[in-house]
Steps between C-alpha positions, in 0.01 A plus 500: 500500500458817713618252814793366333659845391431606855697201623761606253498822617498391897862277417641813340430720775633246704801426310596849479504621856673188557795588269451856600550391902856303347594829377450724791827597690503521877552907684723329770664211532600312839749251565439265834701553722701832424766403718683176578820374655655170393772292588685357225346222349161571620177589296232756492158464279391852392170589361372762274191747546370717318189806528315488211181735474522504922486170499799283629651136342736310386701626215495211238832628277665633780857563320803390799809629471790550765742864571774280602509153333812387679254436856308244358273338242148532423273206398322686196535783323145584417134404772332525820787397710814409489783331723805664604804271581782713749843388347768794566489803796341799347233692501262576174146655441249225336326654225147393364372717228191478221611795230589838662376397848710288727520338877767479698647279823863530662725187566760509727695140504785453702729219631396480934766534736491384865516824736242409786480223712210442733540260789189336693305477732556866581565462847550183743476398890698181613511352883864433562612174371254497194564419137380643170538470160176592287703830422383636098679759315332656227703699246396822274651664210517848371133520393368362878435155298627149709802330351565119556764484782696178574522394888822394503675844368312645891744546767316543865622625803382671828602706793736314729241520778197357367620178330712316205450351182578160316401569140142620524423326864513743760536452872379765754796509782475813774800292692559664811247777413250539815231694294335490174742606226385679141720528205507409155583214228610636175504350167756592244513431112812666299472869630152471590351407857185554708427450881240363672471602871507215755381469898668239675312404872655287711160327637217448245214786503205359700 
């Protein structure tokens, strides 16, 4: 008898720090990561944690909710973590909050623009009469991130005295030049262009 109440009593002790652990609110709550940029139409998972008793985890009931609506969506309104989907410019704070005490992470989404354009390789030496045409251009918007560019929208050209150009293809010609010639080929995009610098010899390096 003596073993079974002190079973019984074992279960309660047990049963009542676990409902007293559900109960316990967290000091400080922290939302990863505080800070994000998004295009629209791309997502973000965030994740809650909290400092309970010193001790850091996840925070269960983690109540979402956003400043600014109008930027996106979230995927729940109440866990661990949650999914933010980008749908309109705007910025807004991210809010995560058990009670009186509350997390926050800023969201900046915008709509990327084109304003750098990066041509490669970075420079280039030819021997007169040679042909190239494993030229890359890498674009960038706003934030520094790479934006799809299409190939055909590139317009090359280069200094009179180095060569030509057909398209992409082009041909290293110093014509009556009697020494080795530098100068530079030039892509252009819109209002955007880039230079890469160019040595022309007339007899190949040895």
């Amino acid at each position: 008898m003596y073993g079974y109440r002190r079973v019984v009593l074992v279960l309660a002790v047990v049963l009542f720090a676990v409902m007293l652990s559900g109960c316990i609110k967290p000091t400080e709550i922290t939302i990863v990561p505080d800070t994000v940029i998004l295009r629209v139409g791309e997502t973000r998972d965030f994740v809650a944690t909290g400092t309970f008793n010193k001790y850091e985890k996840d925070v269960k009931n983690a109540l979402w909710s956003l400043s600014n609506p109008s930027v996106g969506t979230l995927s729940t309104e109440k866990g661990t973590k949650v999914t933010f989907s980008a749908t309109t410019a705007g910025d807004s704070t991210l809010y995560a909050a058990i009670g009186t005490v509350e997390g926050t992470a800023e969201i900046e989404v915008y709509v990327p623009e084109l304003t750098t354009i990066v041509a490669l390789p970075e420079e280039l030496e030819f021997t007169d009469g040679d042909t190239y045409d494993g030229f890359i251009v890498v674009g960038y918007d706003q934030h520094d991130r790479e934006m799809d560019i299409d190939p055909d929208d590139i317009v090359w050209s280069a200094d009179a005295q180095i060569g030509t150009f057909d398209g992409w293809m082009f041909t290293a010609d110093l014509g009556d030049a009697t020494e080795d010639v530098t100068g530079t080929i030039t892509a252009t995009l819109g209002t955007l262009s880039d230079t890469i610098p160019v040595t022309v010899r007339l007899e190949p390096p040895f």
